[in-house]
Backbone as ProteinMPNN parsed JSONL, in Angstrom:
{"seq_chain_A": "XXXXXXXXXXXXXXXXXXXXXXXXXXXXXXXXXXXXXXXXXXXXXXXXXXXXXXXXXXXXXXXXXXXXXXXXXXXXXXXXXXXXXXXXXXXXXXXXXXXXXXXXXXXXXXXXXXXXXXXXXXXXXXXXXXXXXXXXXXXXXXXXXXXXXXXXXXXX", "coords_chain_A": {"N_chain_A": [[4.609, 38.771, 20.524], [5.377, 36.083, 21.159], [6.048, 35.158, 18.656], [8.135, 37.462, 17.924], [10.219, 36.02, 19.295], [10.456, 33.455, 18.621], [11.776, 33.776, 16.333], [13.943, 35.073, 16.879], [15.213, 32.956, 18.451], [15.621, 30.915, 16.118], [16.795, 32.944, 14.735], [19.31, 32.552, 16.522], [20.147, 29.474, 16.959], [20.5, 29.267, 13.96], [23.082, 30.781, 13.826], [24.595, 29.632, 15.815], [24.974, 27.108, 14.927], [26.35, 27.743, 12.367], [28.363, 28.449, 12.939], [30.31, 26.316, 13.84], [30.391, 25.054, 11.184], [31.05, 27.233, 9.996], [33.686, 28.135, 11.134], [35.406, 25.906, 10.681], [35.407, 26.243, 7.49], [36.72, 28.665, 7.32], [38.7, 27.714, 8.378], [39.628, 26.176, 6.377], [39.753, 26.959, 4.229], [41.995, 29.292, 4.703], [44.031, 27.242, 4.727], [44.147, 26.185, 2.474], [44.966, 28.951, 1.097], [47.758, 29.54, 2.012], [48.658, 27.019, 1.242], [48.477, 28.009, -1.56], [50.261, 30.44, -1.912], [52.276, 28.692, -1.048], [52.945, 26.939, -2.6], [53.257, 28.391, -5.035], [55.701, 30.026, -4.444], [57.688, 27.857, -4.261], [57.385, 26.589, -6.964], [58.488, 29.102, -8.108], [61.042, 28.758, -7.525], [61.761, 30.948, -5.52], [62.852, 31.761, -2.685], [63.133, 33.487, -0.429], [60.524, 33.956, -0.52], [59.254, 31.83, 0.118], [60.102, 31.224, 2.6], [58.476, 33.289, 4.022], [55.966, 31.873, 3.948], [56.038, 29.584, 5.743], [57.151, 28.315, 8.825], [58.506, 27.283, 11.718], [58.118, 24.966, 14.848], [59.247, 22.859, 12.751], [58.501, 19.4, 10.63], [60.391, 17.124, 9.414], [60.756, 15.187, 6.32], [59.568, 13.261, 7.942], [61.271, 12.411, 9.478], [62.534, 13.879, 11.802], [62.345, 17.163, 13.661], [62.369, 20.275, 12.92], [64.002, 23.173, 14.241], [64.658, 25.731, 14.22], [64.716, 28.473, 11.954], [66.393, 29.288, 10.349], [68.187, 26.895, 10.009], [65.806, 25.514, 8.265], [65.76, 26.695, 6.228], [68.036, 26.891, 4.733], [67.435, 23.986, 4.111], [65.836, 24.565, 2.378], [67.27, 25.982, 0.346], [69.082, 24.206, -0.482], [67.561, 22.02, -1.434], [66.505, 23.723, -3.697], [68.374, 23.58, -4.956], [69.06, 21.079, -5.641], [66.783, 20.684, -7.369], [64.145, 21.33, -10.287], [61.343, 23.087, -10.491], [59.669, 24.553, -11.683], [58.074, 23.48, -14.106], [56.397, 22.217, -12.033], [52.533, 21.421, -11.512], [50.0, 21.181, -9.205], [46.661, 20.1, -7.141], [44.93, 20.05, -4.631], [43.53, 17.708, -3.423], [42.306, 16.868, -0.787], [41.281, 18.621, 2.332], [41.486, 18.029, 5.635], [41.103, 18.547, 9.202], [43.477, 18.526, 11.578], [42.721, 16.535, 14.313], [40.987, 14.44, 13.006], [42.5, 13.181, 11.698], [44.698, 11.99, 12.87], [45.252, 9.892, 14.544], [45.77, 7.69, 12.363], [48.174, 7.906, 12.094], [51.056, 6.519, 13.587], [53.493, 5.579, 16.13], [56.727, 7.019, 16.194], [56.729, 8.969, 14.087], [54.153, 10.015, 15.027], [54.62, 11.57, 16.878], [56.366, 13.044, 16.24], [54.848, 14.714, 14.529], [52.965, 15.554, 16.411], [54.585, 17.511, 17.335], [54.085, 19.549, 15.97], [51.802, 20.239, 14.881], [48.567, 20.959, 15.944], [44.897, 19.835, 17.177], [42.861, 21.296, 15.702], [44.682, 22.136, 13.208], [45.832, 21.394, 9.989], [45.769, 19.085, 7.719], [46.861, 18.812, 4.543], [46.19, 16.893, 1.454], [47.845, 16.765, -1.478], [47.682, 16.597, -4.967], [50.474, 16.124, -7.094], [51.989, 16.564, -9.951], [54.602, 16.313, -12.124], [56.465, 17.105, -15.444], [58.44, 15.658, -15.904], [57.955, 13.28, -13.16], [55.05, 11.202, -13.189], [51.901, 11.516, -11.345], [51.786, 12.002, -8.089], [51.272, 11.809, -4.439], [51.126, 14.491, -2.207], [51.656, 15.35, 1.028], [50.779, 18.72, 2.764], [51.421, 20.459, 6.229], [49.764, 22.257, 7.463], [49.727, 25.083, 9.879], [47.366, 26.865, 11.781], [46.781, 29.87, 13.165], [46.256, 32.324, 15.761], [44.859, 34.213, 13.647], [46.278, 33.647, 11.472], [48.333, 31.183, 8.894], [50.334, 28.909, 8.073], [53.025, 26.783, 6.202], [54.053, 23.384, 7.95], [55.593, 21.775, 7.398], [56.083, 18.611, 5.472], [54.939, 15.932, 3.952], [55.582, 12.875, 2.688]], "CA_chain_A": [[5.771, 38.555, 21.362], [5.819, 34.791, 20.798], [6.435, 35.033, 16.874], [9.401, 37.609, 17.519], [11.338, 34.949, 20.344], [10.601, 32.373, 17.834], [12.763, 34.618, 15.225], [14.97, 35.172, 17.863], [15.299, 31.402, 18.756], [15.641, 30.528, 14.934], [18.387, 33.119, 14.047], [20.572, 32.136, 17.218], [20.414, 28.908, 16.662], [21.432, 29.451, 12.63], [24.34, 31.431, 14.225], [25.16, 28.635, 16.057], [25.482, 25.748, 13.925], [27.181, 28.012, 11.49], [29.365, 28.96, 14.165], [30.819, 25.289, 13.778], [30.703, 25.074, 10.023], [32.327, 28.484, 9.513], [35.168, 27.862, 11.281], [35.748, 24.896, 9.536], [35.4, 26.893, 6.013], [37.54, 29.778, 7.614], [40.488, 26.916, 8.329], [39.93, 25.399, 5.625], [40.201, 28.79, 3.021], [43.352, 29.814, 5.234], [44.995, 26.355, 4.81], [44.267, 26.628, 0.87], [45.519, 29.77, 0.677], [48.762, 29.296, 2.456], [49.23, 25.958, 0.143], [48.804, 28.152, -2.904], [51.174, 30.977, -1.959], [53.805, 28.013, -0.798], [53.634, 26.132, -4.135], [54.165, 29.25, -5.894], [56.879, 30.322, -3.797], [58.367, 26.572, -4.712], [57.859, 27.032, -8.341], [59.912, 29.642, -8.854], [62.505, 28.735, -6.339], [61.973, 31.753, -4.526], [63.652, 31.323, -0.975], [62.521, 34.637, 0.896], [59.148, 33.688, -0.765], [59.106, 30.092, 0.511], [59.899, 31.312, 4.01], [57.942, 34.07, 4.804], [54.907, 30.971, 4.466], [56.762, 28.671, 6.605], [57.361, 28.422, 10.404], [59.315, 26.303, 12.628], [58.802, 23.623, 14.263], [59.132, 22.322, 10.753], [58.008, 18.236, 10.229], [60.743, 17.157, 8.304], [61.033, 14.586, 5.985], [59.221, 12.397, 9.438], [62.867, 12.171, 10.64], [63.04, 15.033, 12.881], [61.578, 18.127, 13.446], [63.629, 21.194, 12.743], [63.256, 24.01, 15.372], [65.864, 26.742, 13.804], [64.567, 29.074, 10.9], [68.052, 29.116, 9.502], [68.053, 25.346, 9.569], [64.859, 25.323, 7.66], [66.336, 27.746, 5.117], [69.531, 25.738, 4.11], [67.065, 22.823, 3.834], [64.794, 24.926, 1.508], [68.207, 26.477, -0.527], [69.512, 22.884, -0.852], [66.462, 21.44, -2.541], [66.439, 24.19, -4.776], [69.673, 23.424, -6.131], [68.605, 20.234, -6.631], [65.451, 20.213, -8.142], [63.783, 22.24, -10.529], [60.215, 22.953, -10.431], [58.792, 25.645, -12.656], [56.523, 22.635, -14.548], [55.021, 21.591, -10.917], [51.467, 21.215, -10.696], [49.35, 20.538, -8.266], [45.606, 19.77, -6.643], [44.037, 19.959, -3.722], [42.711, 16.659, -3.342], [41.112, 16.869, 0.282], [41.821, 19.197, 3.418], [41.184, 17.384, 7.162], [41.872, 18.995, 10.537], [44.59, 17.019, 12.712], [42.19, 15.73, 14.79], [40.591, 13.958, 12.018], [43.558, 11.882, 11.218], [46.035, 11.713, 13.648], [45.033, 8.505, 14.747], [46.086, 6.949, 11.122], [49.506, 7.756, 12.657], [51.809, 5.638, 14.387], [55.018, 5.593, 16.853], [57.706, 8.147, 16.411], [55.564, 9.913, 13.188], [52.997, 10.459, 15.522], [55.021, 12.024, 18.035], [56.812, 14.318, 15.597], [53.631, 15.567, 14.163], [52.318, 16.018, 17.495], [55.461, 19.029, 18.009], [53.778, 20.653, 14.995], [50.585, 20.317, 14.743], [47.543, 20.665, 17.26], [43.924, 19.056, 16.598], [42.604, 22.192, 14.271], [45.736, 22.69, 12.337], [44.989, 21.368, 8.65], [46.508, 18.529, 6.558], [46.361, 19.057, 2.666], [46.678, 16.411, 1.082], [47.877, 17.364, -2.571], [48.086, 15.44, -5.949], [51.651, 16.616, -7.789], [52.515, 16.27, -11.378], [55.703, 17.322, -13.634], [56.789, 16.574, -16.633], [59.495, 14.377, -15.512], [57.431, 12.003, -12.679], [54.359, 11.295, -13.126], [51.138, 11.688, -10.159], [52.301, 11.464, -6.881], [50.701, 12.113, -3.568], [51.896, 14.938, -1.02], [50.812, 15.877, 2.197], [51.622, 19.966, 3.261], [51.384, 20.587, 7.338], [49.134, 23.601, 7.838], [49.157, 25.333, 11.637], [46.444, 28.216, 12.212], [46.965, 30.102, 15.167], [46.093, 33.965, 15.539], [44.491, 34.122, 12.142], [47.501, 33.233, 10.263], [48.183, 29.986, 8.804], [51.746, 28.623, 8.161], [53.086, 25.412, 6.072], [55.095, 23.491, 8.814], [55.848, 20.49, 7.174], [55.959, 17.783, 4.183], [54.919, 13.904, 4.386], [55.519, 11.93, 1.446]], "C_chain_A": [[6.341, 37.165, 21.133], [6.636, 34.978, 19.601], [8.212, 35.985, 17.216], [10.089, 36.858, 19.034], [11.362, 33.573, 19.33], [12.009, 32.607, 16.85], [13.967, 34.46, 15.448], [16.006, 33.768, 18.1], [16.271, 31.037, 17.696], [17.434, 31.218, 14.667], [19.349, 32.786, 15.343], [21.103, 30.659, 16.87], [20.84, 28.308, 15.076], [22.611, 29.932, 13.066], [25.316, 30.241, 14.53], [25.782, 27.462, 15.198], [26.319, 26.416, 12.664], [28.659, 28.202, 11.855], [30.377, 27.682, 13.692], [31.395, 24.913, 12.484], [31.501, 26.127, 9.657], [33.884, 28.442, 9.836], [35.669, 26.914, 10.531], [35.834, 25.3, 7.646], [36.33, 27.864, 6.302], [38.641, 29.127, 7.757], [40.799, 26.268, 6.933], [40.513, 26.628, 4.266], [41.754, 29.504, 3.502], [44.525, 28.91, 4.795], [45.045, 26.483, 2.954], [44.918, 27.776, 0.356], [47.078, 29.989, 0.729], [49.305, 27.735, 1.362], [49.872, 27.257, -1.094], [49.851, 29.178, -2.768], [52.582, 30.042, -1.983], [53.9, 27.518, -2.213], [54.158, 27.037, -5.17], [55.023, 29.79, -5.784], [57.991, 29.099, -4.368], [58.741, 26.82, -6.187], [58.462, 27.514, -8.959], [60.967, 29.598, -7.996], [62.774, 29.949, -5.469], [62.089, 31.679, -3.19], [63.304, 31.991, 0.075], [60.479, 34.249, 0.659], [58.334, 32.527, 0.067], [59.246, 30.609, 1.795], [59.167, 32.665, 4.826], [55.958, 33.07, 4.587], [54.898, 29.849, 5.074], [57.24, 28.88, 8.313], [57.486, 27.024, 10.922], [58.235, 26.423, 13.943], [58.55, 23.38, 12.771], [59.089, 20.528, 11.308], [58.644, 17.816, 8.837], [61.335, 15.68, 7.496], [60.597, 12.708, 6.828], [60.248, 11.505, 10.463], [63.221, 12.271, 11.947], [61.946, 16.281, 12.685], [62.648, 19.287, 13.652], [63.007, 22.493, 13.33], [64.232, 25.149, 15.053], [65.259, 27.263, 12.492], [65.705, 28.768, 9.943], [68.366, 27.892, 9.254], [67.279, 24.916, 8.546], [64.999, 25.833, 5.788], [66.815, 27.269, 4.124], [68.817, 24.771, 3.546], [66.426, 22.993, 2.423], [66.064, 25.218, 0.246], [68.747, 25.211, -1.13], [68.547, 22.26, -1.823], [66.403, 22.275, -3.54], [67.518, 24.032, -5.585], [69.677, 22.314, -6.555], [68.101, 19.77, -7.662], [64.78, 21.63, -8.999], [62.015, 21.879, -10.711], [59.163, 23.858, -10.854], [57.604, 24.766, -13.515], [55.668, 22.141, -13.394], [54.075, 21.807, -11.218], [51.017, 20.848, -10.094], [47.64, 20.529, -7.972], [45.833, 19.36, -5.56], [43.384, 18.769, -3.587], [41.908, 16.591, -1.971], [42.095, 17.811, 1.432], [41.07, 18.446, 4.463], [41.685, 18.069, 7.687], [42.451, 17.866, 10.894], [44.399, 16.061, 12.746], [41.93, 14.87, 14.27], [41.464, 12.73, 11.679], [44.784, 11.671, 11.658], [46.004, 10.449, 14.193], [45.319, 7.21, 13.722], [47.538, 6.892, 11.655], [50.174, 6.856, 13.795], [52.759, 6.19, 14.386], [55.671, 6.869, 16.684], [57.06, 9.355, 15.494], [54.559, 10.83, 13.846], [53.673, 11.769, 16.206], [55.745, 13.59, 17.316], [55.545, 15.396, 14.956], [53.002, 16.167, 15.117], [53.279, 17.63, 17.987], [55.209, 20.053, 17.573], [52.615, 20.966, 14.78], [49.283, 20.321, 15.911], [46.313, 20.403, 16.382], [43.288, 19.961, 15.074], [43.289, 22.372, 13.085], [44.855, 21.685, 11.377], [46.485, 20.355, 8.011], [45.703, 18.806, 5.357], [47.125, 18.137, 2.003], [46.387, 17.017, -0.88], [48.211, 15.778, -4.001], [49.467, 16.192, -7.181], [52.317, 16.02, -8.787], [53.522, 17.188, -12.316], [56.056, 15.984, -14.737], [57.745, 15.3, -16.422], [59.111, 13.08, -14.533], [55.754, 12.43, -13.411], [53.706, 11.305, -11.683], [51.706, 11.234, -9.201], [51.644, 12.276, -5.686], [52.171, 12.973, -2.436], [51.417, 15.46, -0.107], [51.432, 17.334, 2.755], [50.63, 19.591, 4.973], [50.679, 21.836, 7.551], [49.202, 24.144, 9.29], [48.617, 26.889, 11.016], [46.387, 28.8, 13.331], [46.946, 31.541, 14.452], [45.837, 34.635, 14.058], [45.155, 34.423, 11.37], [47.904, 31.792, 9.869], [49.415, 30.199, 7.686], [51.916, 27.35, 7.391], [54.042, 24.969, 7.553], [55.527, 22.259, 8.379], [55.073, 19.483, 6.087], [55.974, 16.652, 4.763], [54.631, 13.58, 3.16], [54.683, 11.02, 1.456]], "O_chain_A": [[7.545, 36.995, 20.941], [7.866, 34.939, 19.647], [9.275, 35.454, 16.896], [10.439, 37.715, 19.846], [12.296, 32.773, 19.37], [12.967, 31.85, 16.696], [14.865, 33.978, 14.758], [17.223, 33.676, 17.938], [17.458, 30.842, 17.959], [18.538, 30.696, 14.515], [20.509, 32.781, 14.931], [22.278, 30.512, 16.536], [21.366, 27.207, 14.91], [23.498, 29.293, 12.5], [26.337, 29.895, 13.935], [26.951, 27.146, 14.979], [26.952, 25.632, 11.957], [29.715, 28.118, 11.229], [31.372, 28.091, 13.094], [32.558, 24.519, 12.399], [32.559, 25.965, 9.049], [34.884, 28.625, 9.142], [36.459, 27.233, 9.642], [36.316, 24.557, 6.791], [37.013, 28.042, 5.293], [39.674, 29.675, 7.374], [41.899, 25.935, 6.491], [41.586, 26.827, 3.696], [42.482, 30.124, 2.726], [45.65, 29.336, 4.533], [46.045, 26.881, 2.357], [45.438, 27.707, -0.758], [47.682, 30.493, -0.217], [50.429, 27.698, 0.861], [51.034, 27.465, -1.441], [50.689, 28.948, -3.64], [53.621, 30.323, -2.582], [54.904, 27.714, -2.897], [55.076, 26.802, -5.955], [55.516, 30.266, -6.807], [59.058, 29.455, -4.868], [59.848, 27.125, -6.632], [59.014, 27.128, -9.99], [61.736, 30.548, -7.853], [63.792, 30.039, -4.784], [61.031, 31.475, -2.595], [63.147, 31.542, 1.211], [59.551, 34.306, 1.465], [57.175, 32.45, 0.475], [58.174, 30.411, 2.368], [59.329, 32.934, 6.016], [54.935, 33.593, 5.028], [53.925, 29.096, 5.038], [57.72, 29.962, 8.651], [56.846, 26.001, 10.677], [57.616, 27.456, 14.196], [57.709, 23.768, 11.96], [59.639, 20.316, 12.389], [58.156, 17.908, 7.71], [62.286, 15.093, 8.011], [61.003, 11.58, 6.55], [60.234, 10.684, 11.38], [63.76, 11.565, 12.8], [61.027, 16.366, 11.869], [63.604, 19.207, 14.423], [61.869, 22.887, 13.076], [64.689, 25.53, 16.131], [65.25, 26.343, 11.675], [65.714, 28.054, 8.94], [68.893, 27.7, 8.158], [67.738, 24.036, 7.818], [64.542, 25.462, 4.706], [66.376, 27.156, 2.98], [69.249, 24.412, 2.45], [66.377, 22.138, 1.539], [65.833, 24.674, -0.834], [68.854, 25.194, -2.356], [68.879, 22.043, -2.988], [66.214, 21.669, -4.595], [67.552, 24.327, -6.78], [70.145, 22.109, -7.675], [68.459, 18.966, -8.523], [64.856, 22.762, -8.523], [61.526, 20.781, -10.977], [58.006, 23.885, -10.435], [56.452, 25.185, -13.624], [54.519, 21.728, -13.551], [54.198, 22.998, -11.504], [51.378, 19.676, -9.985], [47.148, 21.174, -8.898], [46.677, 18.508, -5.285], [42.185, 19.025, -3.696], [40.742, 16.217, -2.095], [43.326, 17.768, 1.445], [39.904, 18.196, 4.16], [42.715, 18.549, 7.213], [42.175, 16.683, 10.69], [44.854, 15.057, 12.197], [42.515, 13.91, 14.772], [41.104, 11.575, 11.451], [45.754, 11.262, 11.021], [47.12, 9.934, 14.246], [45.174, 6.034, 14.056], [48.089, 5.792, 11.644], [49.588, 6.624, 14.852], [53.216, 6.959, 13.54], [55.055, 7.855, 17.09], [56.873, 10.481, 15.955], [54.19, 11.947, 13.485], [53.204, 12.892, 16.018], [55.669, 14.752, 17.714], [55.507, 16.625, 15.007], [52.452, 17.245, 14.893], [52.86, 18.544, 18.696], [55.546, 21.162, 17.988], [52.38, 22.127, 14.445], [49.311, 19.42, 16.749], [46.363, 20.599, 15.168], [43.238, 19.571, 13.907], [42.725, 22.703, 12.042], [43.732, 21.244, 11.622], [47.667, 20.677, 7.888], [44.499, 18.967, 5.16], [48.342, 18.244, 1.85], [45.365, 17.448, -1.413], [48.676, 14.639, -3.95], [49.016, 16.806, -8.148], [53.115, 15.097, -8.622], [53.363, 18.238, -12.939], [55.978, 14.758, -14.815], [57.585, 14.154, -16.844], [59.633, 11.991, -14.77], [55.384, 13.483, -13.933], [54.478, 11.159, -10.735], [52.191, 10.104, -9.255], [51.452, 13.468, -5.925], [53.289, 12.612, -2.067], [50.521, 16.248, -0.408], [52.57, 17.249, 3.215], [49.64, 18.867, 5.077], [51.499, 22.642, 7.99], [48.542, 23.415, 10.031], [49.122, 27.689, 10.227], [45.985, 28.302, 14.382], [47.313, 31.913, 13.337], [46.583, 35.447, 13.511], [44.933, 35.311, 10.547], [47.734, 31.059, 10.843], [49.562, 31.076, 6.835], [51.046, 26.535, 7.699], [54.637, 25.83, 8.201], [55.921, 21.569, 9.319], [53.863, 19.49, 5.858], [56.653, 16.277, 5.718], [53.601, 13.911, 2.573], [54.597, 10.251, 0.499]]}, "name": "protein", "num_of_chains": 1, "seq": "XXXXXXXXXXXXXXXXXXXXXXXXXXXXXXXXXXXXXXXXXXXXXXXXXXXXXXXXXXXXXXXXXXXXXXXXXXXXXXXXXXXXXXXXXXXXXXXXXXXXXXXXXXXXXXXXXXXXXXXXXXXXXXXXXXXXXXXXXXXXXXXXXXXXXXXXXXXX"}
């Protein structure tokens, strides 16, 4: 009887502590995945592509925060007529929850990130190379909510 409560003991408390780590591998695999659909949505300038992994509030540009799909849209159609981006690559250089690093933030930044993001959500910070710049650091906005996970925003 002892030996199986010991068992017992043992696998709850493996449950547990995985309990903590899993989620953290389950946000973190959601927020990766949602990167890689958005960058390839970017790449080829696809527009319905780009916004069916996007959701308002949007975190934009650490101006403003843009609370209108259709606002978000224009913003996304505009850059594409700018810029082209079929050579992008990118890396993954580290994923953090919010919490984690919201405190690096200051003043009005803070405050806008705070409309988009809550402590779990997921920064990714990325490393982005084309032919035309070289390496440059970009940060995507991840939110996870109802096991879906959304970009909501770019920080240079």
């Amino acid at each position: 009887m002892f030996k199986s409560r010991l068992i017992l003991v043992v696998a709850l408390s493996a449950l547990a502590a995985c309990h903590g780590n899993c989620e953290e591998e389950r946000s973190d695999k959601a927020a990766t995945e949602i990167v890689g659909k958005f960058m390839a949505a970017v790449k080829a300038k696809d527009l319905d592509a780009v916004m069916k992994t996007v959701e308002v509030p949007w975190f934009h540009k650490g101006e403003e925060v843009i609370k209108e799909r259709s606002e978000l849209k224009k913003e996304f159609d505009s850059l594409f007529a700018k810029r082209d981006f079929r050579d992008l690559r990118y890396e993954i250089m580290r994923i953090a929850a919010f919490s984690a690093v919201r405190d690096k933030t200051m003043g009005e930044e803070r405050k806008l990130l705070d409309e988009v993001l809550s402590g779990s959500d997921r920064v990714v910070l990325l490393e982005i190379v084309s032919e035309k710049k070289g390496p440059e650091k970009l940060v995507l906005l991840v939110r996870l909510a109802q096991d879906r996970a959304w970009v909501v925003g770019i920080k240079d």
